[in-house]
C-alpha positions as CSV (number, residue, x, y, z in Angstrom):
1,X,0.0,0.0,0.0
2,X,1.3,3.4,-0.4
3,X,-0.2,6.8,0.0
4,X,-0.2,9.7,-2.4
5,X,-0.3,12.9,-0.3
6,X,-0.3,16.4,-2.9
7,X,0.4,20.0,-1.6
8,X,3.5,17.8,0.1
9,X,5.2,21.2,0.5
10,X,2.6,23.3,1.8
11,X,1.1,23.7,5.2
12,X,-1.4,21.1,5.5
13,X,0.5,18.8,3.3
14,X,3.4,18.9,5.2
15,X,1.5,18.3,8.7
16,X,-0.4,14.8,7.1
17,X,3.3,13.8,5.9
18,X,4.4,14.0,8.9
19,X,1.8,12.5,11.0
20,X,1.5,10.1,8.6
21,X,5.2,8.9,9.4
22,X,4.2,8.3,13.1
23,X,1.6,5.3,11.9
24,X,2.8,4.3,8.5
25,X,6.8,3.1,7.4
26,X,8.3,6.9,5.1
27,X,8.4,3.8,2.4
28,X,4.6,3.8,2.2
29,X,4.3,7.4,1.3
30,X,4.8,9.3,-1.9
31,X,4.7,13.3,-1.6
32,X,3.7,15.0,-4.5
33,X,4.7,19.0,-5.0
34,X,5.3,21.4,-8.2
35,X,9.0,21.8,-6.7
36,X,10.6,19.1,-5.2
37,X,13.8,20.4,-3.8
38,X,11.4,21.9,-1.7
39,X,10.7,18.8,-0.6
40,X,14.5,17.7,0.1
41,X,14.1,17.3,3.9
42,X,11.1,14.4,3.2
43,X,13.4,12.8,0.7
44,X,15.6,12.7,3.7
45,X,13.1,11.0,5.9
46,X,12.9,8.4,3.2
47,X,9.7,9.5,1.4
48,X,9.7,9.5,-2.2
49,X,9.1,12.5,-3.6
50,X,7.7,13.2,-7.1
51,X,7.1,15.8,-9.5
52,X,3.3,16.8,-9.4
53,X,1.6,20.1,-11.1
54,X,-2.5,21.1,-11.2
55,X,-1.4,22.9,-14.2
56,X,0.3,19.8,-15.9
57,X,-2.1,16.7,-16.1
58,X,0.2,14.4,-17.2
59,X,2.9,14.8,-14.5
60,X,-0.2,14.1,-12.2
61,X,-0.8,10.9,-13.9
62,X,2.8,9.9,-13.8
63,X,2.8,11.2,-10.2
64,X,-0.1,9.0,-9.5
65,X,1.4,5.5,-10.7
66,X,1.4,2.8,-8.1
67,X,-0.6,4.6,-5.4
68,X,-3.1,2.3,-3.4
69,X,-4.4,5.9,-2.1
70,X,-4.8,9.5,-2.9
71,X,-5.0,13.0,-0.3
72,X,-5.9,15.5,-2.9
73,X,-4.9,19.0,-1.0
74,X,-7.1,21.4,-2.8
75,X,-5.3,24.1,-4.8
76,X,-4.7,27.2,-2.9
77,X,-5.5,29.6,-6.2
78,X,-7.7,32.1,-5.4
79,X,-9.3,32.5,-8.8
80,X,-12.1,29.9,-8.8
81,X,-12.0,29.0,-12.9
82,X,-8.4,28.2,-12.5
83,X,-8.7,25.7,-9.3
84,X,-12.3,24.8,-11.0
85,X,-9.7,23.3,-14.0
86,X,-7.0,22.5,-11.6
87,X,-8.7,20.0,-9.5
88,X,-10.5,18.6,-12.6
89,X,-7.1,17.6,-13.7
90,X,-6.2,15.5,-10.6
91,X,-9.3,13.5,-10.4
92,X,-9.1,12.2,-14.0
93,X,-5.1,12.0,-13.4
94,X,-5.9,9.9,-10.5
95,X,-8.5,7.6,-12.6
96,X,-6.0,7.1,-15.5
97,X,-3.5,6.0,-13.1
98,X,-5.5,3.6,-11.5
């Protein structure tokens, strides 16, 4: 099983990562963020880190693969078309990859 957590980087991301290491192994868990040196420090803790984007559909997909599970952190964009799109693109990333 493993445990696809986006918005790995930002504020609520970052808190489920890390309670999520207290109850499941860093193997288990696959942050997901638009920059991942900024996600170095998780790397570190042994959680593999990948390359994610709302904007870029196709890295979510890719970003998806192999995930049992998925916490879809809503895009903080305040302009409602945009994260309207944005989201749209995870959930039918998250079908295609399965």
């Amino acid at each position: 099983m493993s445990i696809a957590v986006t918005g790995a980087t930002g504020q609520l991301g970052g808190l489920v990562i890390q309670h999520l290491l207290k109850k499941v192994p860093a193997s288990q868990i696959i942050a997901i963020a638009r920059n991942v040196e900024k996600a170095s420090a998780l790397a570190d803790q042994g959680v593999e880190v990948r390359h994610g984007d709302y904007d870029d559909p196709k890295s979510l997909e890719k970003a998806f693969a192999g995930a049992s599970k998925l916490l879809f952190i809503s895009s903080p964009d305040t302009d409602n078309t945009l994260r309207i799109v944005q989201h749209a693109n995870v959930v039918k990333a998250a079908r295609d990859a399965g």
